[in-house]
N, C-alpha and C positions, 0 to 999 in steps of 0.2 A: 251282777255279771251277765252276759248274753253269751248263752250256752247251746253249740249245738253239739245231739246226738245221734249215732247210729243206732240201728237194733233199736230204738224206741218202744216197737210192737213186740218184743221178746221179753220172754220171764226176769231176767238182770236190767235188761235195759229198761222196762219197764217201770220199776221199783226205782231206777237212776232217775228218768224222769218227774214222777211223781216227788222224789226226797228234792230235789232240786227246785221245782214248784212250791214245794212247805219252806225252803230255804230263804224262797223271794227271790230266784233267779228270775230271768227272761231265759223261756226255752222253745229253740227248735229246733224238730227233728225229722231225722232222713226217714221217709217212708214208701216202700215199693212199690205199685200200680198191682191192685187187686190183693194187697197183705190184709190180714186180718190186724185192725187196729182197734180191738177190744181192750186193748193197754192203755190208750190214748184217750179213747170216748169220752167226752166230758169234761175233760184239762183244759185248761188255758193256754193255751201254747201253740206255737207255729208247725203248721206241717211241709216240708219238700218234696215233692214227690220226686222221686228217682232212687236209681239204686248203685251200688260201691262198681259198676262198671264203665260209669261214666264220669270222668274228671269236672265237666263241665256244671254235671249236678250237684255233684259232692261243690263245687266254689261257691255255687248259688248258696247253699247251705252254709258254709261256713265262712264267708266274706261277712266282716265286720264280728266276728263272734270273737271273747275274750279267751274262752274255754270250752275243749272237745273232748269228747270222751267217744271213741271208739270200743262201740259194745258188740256192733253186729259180725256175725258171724252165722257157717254153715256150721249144725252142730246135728247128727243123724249118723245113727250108725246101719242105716240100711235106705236104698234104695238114690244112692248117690255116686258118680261114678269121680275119682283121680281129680281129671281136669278139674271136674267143680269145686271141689274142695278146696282145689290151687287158685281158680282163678276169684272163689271168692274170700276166702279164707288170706290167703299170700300175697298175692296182688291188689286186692280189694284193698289190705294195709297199707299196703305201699300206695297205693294211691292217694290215698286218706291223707298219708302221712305226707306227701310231696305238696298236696294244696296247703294245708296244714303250714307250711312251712313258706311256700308262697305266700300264703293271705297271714303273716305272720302273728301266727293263734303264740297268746302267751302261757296256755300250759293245755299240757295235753295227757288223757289217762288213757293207756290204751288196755282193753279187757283182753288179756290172755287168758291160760287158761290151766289148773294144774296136770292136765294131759298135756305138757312142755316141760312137766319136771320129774325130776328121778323120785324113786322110790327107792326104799332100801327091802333086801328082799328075807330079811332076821323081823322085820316085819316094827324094825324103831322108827321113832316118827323122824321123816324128810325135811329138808327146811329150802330156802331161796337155792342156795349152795350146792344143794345134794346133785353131784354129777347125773348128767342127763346127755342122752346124743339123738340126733335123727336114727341110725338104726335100730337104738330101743323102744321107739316108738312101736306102740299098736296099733295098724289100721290107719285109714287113710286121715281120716279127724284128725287126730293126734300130729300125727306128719306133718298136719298142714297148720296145725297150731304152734308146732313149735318152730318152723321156719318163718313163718308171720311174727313170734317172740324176737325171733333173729334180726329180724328186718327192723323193728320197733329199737331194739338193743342198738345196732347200727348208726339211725340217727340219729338215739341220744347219744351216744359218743362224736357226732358229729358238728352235737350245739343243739338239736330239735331238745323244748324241754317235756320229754316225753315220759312219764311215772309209768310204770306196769304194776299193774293189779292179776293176781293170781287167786280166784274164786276155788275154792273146792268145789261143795255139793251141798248146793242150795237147794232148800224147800219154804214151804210157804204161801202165801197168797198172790195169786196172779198166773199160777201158774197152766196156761189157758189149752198148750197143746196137748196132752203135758210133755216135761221133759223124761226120760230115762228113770231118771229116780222118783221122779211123781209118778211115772205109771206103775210102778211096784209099790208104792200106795195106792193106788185105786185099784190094781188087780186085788191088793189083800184086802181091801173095804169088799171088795166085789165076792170075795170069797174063789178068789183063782189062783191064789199063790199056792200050793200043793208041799212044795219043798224050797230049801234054800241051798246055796253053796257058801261053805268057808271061806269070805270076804269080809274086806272092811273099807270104809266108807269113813270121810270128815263130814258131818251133818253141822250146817250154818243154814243159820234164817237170811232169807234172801233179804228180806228187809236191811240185816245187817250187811249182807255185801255192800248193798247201796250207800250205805254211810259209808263204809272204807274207801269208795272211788268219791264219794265226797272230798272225803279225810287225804287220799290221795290228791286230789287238786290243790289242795290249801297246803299240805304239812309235807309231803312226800317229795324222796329226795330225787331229781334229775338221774334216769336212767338206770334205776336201782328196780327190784322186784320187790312185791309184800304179796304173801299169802293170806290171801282173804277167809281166814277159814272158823272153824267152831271144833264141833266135840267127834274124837275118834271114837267109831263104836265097830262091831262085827255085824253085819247083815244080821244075823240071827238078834244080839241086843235091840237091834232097830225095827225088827218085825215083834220083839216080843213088846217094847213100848208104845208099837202101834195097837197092839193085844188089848194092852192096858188102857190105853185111851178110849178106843174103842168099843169095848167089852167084847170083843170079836176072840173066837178063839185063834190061840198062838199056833204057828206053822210049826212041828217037831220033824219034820222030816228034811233029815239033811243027805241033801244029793251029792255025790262024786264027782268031782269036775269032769273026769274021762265022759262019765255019763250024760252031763249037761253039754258036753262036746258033741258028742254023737244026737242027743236029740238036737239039738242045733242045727247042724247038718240040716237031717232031714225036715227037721221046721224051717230053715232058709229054701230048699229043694223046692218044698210044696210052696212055698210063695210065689219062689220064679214061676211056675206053674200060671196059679192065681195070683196075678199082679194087683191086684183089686185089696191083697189081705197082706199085713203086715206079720213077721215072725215075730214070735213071743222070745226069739232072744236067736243072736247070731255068734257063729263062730269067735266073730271080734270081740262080744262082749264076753262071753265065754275066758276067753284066754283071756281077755283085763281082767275079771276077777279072779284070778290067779294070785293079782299084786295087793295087795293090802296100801289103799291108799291113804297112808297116815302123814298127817301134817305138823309140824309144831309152828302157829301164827303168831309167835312171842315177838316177830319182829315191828310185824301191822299192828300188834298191843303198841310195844314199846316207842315205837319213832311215830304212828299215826293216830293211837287213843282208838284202835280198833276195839269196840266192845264184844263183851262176850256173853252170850246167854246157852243157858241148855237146849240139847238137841231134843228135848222134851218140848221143850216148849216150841220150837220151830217146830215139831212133829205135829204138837195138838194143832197149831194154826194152818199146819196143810190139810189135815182131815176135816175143818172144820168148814175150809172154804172147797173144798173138792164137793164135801155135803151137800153145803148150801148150793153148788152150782151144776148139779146133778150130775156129777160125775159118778156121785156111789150112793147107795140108799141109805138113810137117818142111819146117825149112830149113837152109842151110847154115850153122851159127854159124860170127861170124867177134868 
C-alpha cells in the first residue's frame, strides 16, 4: 500500500511510520519546515514538506495514497493559546479529512485521542461508550480533541471510511521531546519527583499503539472507536515499578491535590514571568489528575487482535532508551 502520514516526527506517529516500513508499506509523510525529524532520520520514506494549514500541501501528500493515518496533532499543556489548538487540532482534521475524501483515500485511521472520552468517576474502567461531552472536558487539548473526534465521527457517517483509534498513555522508545508521561520518567531517573498525587494512568507501549492503527486500517470497522490501550495502574504503582527497574529509590510521599493546586498556580505564575522556563506541572494537569484514567481495550483486543503486554515491560523499554539518549544518568538494569 502507499501510505501517507501526519505527525511522522511525533512519539505515535513515529512508531506508525517505522511499523509501516517493517510491514513493506510505501510511506510518506507530512513534515513541517524546521520540525525536528529525529523520528524519520534514516527511513526509507518520502518526506512533504508542509503543515495541516494548508490544503494544497496536505493533496500533494496524499494524492495517489491508498491509506492515511492522521496522527498529528497539538498535544501541550502549556504555553499554547485556544485558537491554536482549534486551528490545528479541529480544523487541521477537517482539512485532512475533506482532501482525503477528494483524492478518494480508501481507508483512513484518524489518531484521537482518550482526552475525547469519559471517565467514570467510582473510578471503574471506561470504554468507547462511556458518555463524554465538550463541557467535561479539561483544558484546551482536550476540547479540541474531542471536537476534532466530532468532525472524524461526522464523515464517517457520511460515507468517509474513516476508523478512530483512541491511544491512552504510551511509553517507550522514540520518545524524543518527551511527552507528559515520559517527563515524569525522567524527572524520577533524574531524581526530581519528590511527591505523587492519587491518579491513575492506562500504561501501553507505544510500539503497541502502532500496531493497533495498523490493525485499525486492515480489520477496523468504518466509524466505530477502539481504545488503544494496556495496563491500568495508580501513579504511585508506576513510580514504584520505575523504583524497581531502576534501583532508584521509590517516591513515598504523597501530596494533596488542594496542594499540588496551589503550587501549580504559583509554578505556572513564575513562568509567565520567565518565558524561557517551563512549569513542572499546571493547574490543567492538576485538576486531570483528579480523574483516574481507566480504560477497558477488550474491544481493540476482540474486533482488532490488539495485543497486550505489561506496563513493565513498556516501563523498562522507556527507561532504558531515555538512558541511552541522555535524557537521565546510567541505571540499574533490572
Amino acid at each position: 500500500m502507499r501510505v501517507f502520514v501526519t505527525g511522522g516526527t511525533g512519539f505515535i506517529g513515529g512508531a506508525v511510520v517505522r511499523q509501516l516500513l517493517e510491514a513493506g508499506h510505501e510511506v510518506r509523510a507530512l513534515v513541517r519546515p524546521g520540525a525536528d525529524t529525529r523520528q524519520l532520520d534514516g527511513l526509507s520514506m518520502e518526506r512533504v514538506e508542509g503543515d495541516l494549514g494548508n490544503s494544497e500541501h496536505l493533496r500533494t501528500g496524499i494524492a495517489g495514497c491508498d491509506w492515511l493515518f492522521h496522527v498529528a496533532a497539538l498535544y501541550s499543556y502549556w504555553g499554547h493559546g485556544w485558537e491554536e489548538y482549534y486551528e490545528t487540532n479541529v480544523e487541521g482534521t477537517r482539512r485532512v479529512l475533506e482532501v482525503a475524501r477528494d483524492e478518494g483515500v480508501e481507508r483512513i485511521v484518524y489518531t484521537s485521542s482518550i482526552a475525547a472520552l469519559g471517565v467514570h468517576g467510582d473510578r471503574s474502567l471506561a470504554t468507547e461508550d462511556t458518555p463524554s461531552s465538550l463541557e467535561d472536558r479539561i483544558g484546551s487539548y482536550q476540547r479540541s480533541k474531542f471536537l476534532a473526534q466530532e468532525i472524524a465521527v461526522d464523515y464517517a457517517e457520511h460515507g468517509l471510511p474513516v476508523v478512530i483509534v483512541n491511544p491512552s498513555t504510551p511509553v517507550g522508545v522514540g520518545d524524543h521531546k518527551p511527552t507528559p508521561t515520559g517527563q515524569i520518567i525522567v524527572d524520577f531517573l533524574n531524581g526530581r519527583m519528590f511527591g505523587y498525587v492519587d491518579t491513575g494512568l492506562n500504561i501501553v507501549d507505544v510500539e503497541v499503539v502502532a500496531t493497533g492503527h495498523l490493525l485499525a486500517a486492515e480489520r477496523g470497522r468504518v466509524g466505530e472507536r477502539y481504545i488503544l490501550g494496556g495496563e491500568n495502574l495508580t501513579l504511585k504503582q508506576i513510580l514504584d515499578v520505575l523504583a524497581d527497574i531502576s534501583g532508584r529509590p521509590p517516591v513515598r510521599l504523597r501530596i494533596p491535590h488542594w496542594v499540588a493546586l496551589a503550587f501549580a498556580y504559583v509554578d505556572a505564575g513564575m513562568a509567565r514571568l520567565n518565558r524561557s522556563r517551563t512549569p513542572a506541572a499546571t493547574p490543567e494537569k492538576v485538576r486531570l489528575s483528579r480523574r483516574y484514567e481507566w480504560f477497558d481495550c477488550g474491544k481493540a483486543v476482540r474486533e482488532l487482535g490488539l495485543p497486550q503486554t505489561p506496563a513493565r515491560d513498556a516501563l523498562r523499554k522507556a527507561v532504558r532508551w531515555y538512558v541511552a539518549h541522555g535524557y537521565a544518568a546510567q541505571a540499574k538494569r533490572r
